[in-house]
CHARMM-style PDB file with segment names, atoms N, HN, CA, C and O in Angstrom:
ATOM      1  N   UNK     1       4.080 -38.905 231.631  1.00  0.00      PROA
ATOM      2  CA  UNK     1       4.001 -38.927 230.163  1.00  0.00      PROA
ATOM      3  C   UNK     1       4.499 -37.604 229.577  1.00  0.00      PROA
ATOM      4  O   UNK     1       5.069 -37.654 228.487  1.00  0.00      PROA
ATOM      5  N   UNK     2       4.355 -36.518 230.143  1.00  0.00      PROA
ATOM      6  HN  UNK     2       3.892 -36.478 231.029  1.00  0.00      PROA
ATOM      7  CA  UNK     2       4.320 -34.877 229.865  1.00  0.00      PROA
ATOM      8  C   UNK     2       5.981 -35.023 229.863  1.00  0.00      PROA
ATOM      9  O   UNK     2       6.706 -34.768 228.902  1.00  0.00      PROA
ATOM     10  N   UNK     3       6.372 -35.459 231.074  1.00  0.00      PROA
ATOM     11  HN  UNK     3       5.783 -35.666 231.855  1.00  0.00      PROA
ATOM     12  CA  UNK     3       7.949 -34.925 231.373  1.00  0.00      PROA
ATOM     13  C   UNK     3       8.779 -36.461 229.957  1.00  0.00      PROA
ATOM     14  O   UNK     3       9.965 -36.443 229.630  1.00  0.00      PROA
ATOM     15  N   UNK     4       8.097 -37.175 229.603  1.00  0.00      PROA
ATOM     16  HN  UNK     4       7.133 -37.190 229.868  1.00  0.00      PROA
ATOM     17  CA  UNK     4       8.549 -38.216 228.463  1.00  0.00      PROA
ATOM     18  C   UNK     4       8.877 -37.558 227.433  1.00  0.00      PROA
ATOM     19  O   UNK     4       9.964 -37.200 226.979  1.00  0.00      PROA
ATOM     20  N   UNK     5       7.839 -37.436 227.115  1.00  0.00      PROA
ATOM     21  HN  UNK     5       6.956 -37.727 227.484  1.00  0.00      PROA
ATOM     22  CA  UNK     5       7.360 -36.018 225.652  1.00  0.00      PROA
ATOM     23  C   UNK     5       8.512 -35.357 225.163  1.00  0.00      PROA
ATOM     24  O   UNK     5       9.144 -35.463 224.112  1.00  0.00      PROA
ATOM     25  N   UNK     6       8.718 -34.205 226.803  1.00  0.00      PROA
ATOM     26  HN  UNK     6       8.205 -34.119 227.657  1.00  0.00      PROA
ATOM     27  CA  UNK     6       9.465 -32.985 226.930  1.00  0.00      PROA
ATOM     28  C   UNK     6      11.031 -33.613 226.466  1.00  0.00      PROA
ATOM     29  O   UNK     6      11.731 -33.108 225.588  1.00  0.00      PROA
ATOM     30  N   UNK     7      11.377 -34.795 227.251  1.00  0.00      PROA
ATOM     31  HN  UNK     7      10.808 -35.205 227.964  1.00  0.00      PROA
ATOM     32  CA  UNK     7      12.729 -35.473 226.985  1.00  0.00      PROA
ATOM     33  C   UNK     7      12.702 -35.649 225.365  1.00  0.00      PROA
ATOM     34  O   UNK     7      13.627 -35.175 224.706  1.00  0.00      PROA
ATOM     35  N   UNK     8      11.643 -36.329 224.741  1.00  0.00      PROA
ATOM     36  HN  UNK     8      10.892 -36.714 225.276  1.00  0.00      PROA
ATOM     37  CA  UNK     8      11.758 -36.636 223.165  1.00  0.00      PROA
ATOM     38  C   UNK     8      12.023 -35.503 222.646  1.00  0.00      PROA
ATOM     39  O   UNK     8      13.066 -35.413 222.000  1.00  0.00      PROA
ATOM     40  N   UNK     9      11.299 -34.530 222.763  1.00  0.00      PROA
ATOM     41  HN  UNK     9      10.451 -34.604 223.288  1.00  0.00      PROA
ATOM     42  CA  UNK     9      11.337 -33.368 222.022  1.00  0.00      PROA
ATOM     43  C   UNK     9      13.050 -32.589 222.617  1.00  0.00      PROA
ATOM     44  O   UNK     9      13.853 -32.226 221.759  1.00  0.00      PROA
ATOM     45  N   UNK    10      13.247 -32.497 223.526  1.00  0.00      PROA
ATOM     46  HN  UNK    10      12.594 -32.792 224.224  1.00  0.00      PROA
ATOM     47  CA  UNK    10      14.626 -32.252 223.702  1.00  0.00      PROA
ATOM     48  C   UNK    10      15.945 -32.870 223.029  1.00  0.00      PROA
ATOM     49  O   UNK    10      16.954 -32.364 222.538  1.00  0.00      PROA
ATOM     50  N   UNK    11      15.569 -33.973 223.190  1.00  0.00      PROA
ATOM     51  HN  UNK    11      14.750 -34.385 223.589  1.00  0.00      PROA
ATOM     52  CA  UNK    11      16.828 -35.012 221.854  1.00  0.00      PROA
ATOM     53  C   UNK    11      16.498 -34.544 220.733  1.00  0.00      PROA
ATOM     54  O   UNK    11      17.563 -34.077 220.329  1.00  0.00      PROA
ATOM     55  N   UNK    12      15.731 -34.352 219.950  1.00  0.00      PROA
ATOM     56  HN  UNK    12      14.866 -34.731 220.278  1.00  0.00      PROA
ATOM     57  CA  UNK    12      15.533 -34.238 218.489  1.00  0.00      PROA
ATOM     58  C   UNK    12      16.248 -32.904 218.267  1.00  0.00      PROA
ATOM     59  O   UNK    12      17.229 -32.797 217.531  1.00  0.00      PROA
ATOM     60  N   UNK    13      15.541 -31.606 219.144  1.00  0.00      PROA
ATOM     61  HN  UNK    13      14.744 -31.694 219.742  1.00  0.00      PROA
ATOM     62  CA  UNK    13      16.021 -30.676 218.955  1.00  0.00      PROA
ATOM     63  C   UNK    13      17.403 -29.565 219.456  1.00  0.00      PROA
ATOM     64  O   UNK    13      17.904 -28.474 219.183  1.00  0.00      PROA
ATOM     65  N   UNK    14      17.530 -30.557 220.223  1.00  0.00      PROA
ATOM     66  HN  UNK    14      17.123 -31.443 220.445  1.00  0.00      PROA
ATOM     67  CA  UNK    14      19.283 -29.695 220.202  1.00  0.00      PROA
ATOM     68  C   UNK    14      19.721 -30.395 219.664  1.00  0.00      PROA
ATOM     69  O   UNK    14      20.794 -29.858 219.941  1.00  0.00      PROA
ATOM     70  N   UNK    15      20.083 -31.411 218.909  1.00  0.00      PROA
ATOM     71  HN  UNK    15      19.211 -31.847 218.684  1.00  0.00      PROA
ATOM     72  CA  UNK    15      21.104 -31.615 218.010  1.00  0.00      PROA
ATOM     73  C   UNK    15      20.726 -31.033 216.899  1.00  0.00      PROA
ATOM     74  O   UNK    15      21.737 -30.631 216.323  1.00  0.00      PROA
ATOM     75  N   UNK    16      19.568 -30.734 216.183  1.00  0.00      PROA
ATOM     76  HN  UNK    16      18.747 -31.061 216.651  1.00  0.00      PROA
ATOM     77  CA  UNK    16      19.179 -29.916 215.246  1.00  0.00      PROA
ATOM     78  C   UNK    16      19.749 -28.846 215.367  1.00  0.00      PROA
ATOM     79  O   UNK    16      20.618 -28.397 214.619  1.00  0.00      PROA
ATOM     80  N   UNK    17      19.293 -28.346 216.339  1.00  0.00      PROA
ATOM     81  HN  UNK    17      18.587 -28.710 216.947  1.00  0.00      PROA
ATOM     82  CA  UNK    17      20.010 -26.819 216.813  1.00  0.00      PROA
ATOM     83  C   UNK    17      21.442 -26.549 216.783  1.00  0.00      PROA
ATOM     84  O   UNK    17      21.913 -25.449 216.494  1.00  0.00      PROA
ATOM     85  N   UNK    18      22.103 -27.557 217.082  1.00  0.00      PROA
ATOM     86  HN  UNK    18      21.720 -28.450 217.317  1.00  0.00      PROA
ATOM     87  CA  UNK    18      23.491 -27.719 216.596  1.00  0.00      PROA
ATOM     88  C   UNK    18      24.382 -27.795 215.644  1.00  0.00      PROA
ATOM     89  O   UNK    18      25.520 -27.373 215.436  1.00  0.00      PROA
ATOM     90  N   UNK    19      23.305 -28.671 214.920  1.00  0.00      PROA
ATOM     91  HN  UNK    19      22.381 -29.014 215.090  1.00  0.00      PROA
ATOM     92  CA  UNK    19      23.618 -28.500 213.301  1.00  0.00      PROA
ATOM     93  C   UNK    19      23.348 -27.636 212.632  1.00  0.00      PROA
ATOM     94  O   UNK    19      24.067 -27.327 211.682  1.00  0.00      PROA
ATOM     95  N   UNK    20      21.902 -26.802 213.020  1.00  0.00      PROA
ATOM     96  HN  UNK    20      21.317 -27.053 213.791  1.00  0.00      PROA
ATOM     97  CA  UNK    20      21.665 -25.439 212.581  1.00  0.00      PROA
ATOM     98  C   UNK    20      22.577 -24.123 212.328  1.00  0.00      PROA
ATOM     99  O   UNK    20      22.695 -23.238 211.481  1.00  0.00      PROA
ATOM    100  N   UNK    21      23.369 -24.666 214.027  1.00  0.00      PROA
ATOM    101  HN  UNK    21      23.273 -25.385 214.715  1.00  0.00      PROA
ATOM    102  CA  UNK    21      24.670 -23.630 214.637  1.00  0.00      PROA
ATOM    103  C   UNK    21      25.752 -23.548 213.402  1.00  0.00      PROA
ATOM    104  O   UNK    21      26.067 -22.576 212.716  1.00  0.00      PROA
ATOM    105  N   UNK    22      26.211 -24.915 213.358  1.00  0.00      PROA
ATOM    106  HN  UNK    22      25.955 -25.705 213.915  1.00  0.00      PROA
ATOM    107  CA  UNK    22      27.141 -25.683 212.763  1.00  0.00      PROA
ATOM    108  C   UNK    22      26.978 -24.897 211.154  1.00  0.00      PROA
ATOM    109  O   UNK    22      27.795 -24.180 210.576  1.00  0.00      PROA
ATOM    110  N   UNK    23      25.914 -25.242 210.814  1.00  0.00      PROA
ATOM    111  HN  UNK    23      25.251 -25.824 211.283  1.00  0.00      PROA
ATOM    112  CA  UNK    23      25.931 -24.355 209.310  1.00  0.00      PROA
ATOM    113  C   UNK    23      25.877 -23.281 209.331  1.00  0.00      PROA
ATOM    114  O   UNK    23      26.153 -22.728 208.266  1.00  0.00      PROA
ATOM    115  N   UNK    24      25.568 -22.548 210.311  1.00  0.00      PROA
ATOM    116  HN  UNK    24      25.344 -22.997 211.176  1.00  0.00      PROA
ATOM    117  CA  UNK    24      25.395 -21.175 209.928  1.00  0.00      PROA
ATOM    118  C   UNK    24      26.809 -20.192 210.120  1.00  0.00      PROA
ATOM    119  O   UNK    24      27.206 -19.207 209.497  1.00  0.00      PROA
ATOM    120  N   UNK    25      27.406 -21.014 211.381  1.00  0.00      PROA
ATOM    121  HN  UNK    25      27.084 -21.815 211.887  1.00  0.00      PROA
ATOM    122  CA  UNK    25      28.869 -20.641 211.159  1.00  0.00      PROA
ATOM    123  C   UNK    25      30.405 -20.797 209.881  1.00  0.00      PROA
ATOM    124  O   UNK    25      31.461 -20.249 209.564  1.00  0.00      PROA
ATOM    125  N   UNK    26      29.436 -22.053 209.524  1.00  0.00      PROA
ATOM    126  HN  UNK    26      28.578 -22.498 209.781  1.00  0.00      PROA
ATOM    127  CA  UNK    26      29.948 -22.546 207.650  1.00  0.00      PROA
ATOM    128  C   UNK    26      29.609 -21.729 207.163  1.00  0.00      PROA
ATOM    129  O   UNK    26      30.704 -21.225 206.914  1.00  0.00      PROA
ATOM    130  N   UNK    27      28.689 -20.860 206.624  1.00  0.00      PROA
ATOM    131  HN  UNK    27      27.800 -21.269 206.826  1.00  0.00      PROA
ATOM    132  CA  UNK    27      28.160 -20.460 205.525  1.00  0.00      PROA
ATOM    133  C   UNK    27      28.644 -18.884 205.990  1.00  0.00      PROA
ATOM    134  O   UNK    27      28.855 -18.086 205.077  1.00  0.00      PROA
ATOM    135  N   UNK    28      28.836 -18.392 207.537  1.00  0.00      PROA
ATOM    136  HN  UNK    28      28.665 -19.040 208.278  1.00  0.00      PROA
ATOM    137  CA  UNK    28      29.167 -17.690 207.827  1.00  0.00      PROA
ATOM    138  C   UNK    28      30.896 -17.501 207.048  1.00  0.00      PROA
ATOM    139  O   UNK    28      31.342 -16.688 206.238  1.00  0.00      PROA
ATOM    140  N   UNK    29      31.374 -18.428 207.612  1.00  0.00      PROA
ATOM    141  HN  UNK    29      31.012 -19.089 208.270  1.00  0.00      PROA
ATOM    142  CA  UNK    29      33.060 -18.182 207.343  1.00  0.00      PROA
ATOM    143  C   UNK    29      33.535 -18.116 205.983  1.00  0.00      PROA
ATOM    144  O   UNK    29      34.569 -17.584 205.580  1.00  0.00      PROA
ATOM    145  N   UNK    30      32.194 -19.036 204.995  1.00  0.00      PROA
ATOM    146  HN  UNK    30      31.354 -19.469 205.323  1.00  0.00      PROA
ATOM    147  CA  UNK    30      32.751 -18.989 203.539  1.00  0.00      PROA
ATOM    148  C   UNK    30      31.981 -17.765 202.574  1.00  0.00      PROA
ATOM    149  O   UNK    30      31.876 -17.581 201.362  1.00  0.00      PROA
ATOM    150  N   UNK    31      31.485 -17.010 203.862  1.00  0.00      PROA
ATOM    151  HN  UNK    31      31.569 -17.159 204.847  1.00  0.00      PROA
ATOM    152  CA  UNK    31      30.949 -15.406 203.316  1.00  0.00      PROA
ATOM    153  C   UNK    31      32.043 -15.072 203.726  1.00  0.00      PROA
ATOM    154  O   UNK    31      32.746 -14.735 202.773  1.00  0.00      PROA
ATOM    155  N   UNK    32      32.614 -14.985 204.786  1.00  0.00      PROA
ATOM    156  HN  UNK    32      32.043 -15.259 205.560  1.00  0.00      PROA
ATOM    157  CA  UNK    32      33.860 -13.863 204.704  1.00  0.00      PROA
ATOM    158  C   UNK    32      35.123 -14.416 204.154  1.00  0.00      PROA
ATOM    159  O   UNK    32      35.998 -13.564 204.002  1.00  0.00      PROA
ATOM    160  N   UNK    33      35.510 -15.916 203.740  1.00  0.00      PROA
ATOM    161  HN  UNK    33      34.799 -16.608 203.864  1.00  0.00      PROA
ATOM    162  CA  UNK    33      36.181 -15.788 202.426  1.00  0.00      PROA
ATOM    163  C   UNK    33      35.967 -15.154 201.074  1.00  0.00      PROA
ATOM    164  O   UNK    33      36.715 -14.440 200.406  1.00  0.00      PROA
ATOM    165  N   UNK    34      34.690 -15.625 200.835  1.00  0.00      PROA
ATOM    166  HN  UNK    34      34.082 -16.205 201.378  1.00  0.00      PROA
ATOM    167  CA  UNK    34      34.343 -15.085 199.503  1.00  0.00      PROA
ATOM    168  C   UNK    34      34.423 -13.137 199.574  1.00  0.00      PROA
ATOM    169  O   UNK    34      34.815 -12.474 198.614  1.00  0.00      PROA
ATOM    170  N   UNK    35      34.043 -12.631 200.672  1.00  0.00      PROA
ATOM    171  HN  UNK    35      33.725 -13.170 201.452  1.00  0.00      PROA
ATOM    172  CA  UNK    35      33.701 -11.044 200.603  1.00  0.00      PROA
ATOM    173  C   UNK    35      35.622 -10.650 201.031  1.00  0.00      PROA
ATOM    174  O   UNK    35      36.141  -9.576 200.728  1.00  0.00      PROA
ATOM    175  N   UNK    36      36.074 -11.339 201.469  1.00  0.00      PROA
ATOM    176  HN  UNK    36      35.652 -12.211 201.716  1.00  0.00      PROA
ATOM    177  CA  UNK    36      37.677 -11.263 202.060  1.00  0.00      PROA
ATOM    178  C   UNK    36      38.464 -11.709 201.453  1.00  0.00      PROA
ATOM    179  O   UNK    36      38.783 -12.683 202.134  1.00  0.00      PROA
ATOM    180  N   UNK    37      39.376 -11.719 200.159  1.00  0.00      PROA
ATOM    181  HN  UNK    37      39.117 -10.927 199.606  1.00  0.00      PROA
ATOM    182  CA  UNK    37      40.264 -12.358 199.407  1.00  0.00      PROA
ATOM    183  C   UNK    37      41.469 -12.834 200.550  1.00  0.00      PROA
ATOM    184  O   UNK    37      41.801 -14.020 200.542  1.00  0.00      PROA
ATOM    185  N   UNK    38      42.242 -11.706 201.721  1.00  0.00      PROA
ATOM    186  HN  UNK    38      41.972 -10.743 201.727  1.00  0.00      PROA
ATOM    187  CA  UNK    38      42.962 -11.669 202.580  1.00  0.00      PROA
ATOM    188  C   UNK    38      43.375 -12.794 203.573  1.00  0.00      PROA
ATOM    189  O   UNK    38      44.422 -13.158 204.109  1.00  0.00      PROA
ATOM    190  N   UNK    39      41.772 -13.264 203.571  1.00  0.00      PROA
ATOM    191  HN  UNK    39      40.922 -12.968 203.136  1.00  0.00      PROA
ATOM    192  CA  UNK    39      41.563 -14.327 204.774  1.00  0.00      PROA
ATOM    193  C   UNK    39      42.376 -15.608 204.196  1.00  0.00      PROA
ATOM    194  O   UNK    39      42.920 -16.395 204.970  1.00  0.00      PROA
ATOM    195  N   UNK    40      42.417 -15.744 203.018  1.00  0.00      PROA
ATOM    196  HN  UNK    40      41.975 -15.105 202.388  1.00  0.00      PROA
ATOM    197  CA  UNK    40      42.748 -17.121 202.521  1.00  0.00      PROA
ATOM    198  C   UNK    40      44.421 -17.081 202.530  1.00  0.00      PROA
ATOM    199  O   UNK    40      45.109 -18.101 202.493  1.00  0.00      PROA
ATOM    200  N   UNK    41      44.976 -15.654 202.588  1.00  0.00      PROA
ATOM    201  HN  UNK    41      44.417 -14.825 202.618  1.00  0.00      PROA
ATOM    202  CA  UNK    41      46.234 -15.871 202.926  1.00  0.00      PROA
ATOM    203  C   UNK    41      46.967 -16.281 204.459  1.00  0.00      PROA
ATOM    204  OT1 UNK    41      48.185 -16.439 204.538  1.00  0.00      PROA
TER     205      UNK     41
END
């Protein structure tokens, strides 16, 4: 039942974690457009 659990809780949370990734590298890149006029050339 323990090692069931562990599997549920593993699916839910790496794809979270991924998407977590996923935005933070978005929000990352459209900070250094916005702080970088350069980049957009």
């Amino acid at each position: 039942m323990t090692s069931h659990n562990n599997l549920k809780i593993k699916a839910t949370t790496v794809p979270a974690f991924k998407a977590g990734r996923a935005l933070k590298d978005a929000s990352n890149k459209k900070l250094i457009l916005l702080t970088n006029p350069y980049v957009l050339k």
